[in-house]
N, C-alpha and C positions, 0 to 999 in steps of 0.2 A: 559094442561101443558106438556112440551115436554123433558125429559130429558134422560141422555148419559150412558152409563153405560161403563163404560173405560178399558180397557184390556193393560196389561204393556206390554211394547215395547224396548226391547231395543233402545231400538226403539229405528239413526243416526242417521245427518251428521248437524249432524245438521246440520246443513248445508251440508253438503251435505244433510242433515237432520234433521227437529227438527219436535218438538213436543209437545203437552199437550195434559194431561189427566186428569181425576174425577172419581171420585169413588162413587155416591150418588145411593141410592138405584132406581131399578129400576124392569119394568115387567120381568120374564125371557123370554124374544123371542131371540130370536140371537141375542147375544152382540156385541156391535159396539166396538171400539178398540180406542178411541182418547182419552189423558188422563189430567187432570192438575195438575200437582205437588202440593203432599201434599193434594190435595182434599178431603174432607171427611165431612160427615153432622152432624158428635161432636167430634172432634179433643180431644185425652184423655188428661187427666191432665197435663201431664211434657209437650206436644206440647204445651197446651195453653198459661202455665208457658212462654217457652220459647218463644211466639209470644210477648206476655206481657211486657218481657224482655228485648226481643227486638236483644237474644244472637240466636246463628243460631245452627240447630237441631242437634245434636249428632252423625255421620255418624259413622256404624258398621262397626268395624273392624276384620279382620280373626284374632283368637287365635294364641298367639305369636312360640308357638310351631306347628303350621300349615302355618308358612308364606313361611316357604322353601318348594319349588316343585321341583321334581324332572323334568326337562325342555330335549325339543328331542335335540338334535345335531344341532347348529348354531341358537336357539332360542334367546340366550344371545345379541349374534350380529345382530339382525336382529332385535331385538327389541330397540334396539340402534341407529340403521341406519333409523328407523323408527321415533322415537325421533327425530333426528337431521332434518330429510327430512322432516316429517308434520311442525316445528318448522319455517320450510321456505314460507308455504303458510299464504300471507295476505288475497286474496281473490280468490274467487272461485265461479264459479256459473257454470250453465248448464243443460241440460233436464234428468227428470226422469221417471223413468217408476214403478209405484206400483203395487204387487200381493199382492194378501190377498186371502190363500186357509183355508177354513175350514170344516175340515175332519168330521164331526161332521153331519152338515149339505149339506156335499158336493156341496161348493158354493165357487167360482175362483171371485174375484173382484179386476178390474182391474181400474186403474185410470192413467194419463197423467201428467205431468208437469214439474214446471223450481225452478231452488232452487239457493240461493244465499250467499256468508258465508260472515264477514269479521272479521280479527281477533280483538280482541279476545272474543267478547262477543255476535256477530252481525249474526243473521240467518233469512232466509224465503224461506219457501216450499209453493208455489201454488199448487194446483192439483184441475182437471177437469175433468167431466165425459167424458166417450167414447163412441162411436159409438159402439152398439154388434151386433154382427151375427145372421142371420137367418138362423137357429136356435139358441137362446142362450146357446151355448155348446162346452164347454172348447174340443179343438184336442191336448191337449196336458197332461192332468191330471185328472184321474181316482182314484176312491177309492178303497177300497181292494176288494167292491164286482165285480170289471170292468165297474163299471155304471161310466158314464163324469161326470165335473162339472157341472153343471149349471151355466152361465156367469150371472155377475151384473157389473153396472158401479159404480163406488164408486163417491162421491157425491164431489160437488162443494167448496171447501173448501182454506182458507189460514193461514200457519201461520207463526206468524212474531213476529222476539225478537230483540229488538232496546236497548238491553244491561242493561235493567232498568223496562221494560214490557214485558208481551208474549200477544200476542195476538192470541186465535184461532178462523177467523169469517167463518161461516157456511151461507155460501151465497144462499146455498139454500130455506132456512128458515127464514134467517135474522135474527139472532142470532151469538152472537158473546161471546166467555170465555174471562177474565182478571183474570192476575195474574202479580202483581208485585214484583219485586224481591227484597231482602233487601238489601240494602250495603255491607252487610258484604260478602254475596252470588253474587256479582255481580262481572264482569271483570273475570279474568283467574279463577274462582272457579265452569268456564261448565264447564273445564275438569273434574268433578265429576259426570258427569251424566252420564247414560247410556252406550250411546255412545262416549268415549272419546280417542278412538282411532286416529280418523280424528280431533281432536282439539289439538294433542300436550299431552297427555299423558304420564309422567315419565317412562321409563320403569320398573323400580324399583315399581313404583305404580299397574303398571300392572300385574307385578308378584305376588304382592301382596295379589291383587284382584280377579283376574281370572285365573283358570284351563285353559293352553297355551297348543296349540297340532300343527300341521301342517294338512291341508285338503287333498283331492285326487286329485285337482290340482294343489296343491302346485310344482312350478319349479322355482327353484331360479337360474337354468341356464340354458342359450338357448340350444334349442335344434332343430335337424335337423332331419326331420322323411321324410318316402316316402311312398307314396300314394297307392294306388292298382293298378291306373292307373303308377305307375312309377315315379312320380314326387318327387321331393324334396321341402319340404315344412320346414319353418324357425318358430317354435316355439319359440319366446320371453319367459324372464324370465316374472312370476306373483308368485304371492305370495299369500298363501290359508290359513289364519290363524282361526282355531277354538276356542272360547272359553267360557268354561263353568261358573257358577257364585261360589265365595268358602266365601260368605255371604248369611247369610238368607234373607238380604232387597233385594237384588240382586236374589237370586233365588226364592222370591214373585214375581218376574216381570218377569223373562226372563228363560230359561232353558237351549237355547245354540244359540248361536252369531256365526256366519262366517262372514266374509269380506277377501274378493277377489279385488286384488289390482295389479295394471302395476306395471312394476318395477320401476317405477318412484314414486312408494305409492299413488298415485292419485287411489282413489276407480273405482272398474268395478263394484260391487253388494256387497249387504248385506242381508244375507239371517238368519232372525229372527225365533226362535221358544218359543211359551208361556210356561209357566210352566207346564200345562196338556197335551204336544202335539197335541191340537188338531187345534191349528190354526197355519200357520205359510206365514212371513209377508217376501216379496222378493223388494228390491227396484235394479232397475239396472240403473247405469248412464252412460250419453254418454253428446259428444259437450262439454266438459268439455275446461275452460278455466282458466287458473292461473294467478293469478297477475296482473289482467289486472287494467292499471293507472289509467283508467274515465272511469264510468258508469253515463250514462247520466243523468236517475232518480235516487236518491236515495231509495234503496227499502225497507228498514227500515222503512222510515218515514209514510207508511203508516197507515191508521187508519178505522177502522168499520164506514161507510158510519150515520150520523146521526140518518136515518130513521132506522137502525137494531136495538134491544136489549139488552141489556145487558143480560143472563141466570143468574135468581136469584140462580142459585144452587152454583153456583161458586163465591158469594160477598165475605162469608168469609174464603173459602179459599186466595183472593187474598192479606186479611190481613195478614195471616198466613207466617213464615218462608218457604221457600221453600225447602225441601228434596234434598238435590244435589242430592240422589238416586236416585230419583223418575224419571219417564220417560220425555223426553223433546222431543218426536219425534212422529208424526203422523202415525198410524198403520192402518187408514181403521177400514170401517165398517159404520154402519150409525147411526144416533139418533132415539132414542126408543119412542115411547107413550107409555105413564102412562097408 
């Protein structure tokens, strides 16, 4: 028997990225990271209640004398201009690129693929393993003792949310999670998960929700630099926002969120860190395309090939309400033996 042991994610973009994850118990060898919402192998009393019910879970909210944050200079507006600009993208797709560094066991896992959004309920991340180097050994990230990483390709995987299902299938294996989503949780209620920055997020919501700072390359205006060789070089506005979680459910899963974005708010990366530091999860995107009229397949409608699995560990979650909280994005790592 083969089962996952799921590590939270803030795991985007949804499109640009999504995701699921599980939570069932598992050997400790190094944790794989893919998660499914609400997963668990005895859901306590008031969730089951409220599967029963059929009313959707209760999402924690910061203490009303904690909702005001003191915010840097032009966060106000910039969180607004970001509102109104994601609010404009219907669809969106393009190639991505996954790191997965874990300090822990000093291991760089790197993975390939194409991701697809459509508003406002509609995502799919492919990713593929890669070709690694001889020798498999990260030239780019060391641990504190100066030893490299050790390179892994992360595993053949898809997934895909058609507005009403997620699907994560494990092509490696043949194996595939379901989860489906309830009505009440369905249509504009991703903006509740994780990553809900790239889906139209209130700003008001945001401040809410998350400790807002500005990164190290945060430049909200171009800038003209000269080189050593003499040149004048034109640095474009991007935009470097950090932020921390100022809820317990939220800081169960994540400990701090960057997203790095053109000035056009179209994502360059998103750079994840778990709650113990010791893993943290980089997705960077490129070939990005907006709004494009006709895609020729629809990529939604995809489904687990008959001859794969269903994973008995994930049936009754897929009864279950689904946690807006909870992670909806793929984080890397691989599936564990019992």
């Amino acid at each position: 028997m083969m089962c996952r042991q799921f590590q939270p994610l803030w795991t985007v973009v949804a499109t640009c990225l999504l995701a699921v994850s599980l939570e069932p118990v598992c050997a400790q060898e190094r944790p794989g990271t893919a998660r499914v919402p609400g997963a668990q192998s005895g859901p306590p009393p008031a969730r089951q209640a409220q599967a029963e019910s059929g009313t959707a879970p209760r999402v924690e909210r910061p203490a009303a004398d904690t909702i005001q944050q003191q915010l840097p200079a032009g966060m106000d507006e910039l969180l607004l201009k970001w509102e109104r600009e994601s609010a404009r993208i219907e669809r969106l797709r393009g190639d991505v690129t996954r790191f997965v560094y874990d300090s822990v066991y000093l291991v760089e896992e790197r993975s390939v693929g194409e991701f697809w959004y459509e508003s406002v309920d509609k995502g799919r991340m492919d990713f593929k393993a890669v070709k690694l180097p001889d020798p498999p050994v990260s030239r780019d990230k060391q641990g504190a003792n100066g030893k490299p990483y050790t390179l892994e390709s992360g595993a053949n995987e898809r997934w895909i949310c058609n507005g009403k299902e997620i699907f994560l299938i494990h092509d490696d294996n043949k194996l595939y999670d379901l989860v489906r989503i309830p009505p009440q949780q369905q249509g504009r209620n991703i903006i509740n998960g994780p990553l809900p920055f790239l889906f139209g997020m209130k700003a008001e919501q945001a401040k809410a929700r998350y400790g807002l700072d500005y990164g190290k390359l945060h430049r909200p205006e171009e800038r003209i630099v000269q080189t050593k060789e003499g040149k004048r070089v034109r640095l474009p506005v991007q935009y470097h926002i950090i932020a921390t979680p100022r809820t317990r459910v939220d800081a169960a899963e994540w400990s701090r969120a960057e997203v790095l974005m053109y000035g056009s708010f179209i994502p360059k990366a998103i750079r994840l860190l778990n709650p113990t530091g010791e893993k943290e999860t980089v997705y960077a995107f490129s070939e990005m395309k907006v709004n494009e009229k006709i895609w020729i397949n629809n990529p939604f409608n995809d489904r687990p090939p008959s001859s794969y699995t269903l994973d008995n560990n994930n049936r009754a979650a897929a009864e279950q309400p689904v946690d807006p909280t909870r992670p909806i994005v793929p984080t890397g790592g691989e599936r564990e033996r019992r």
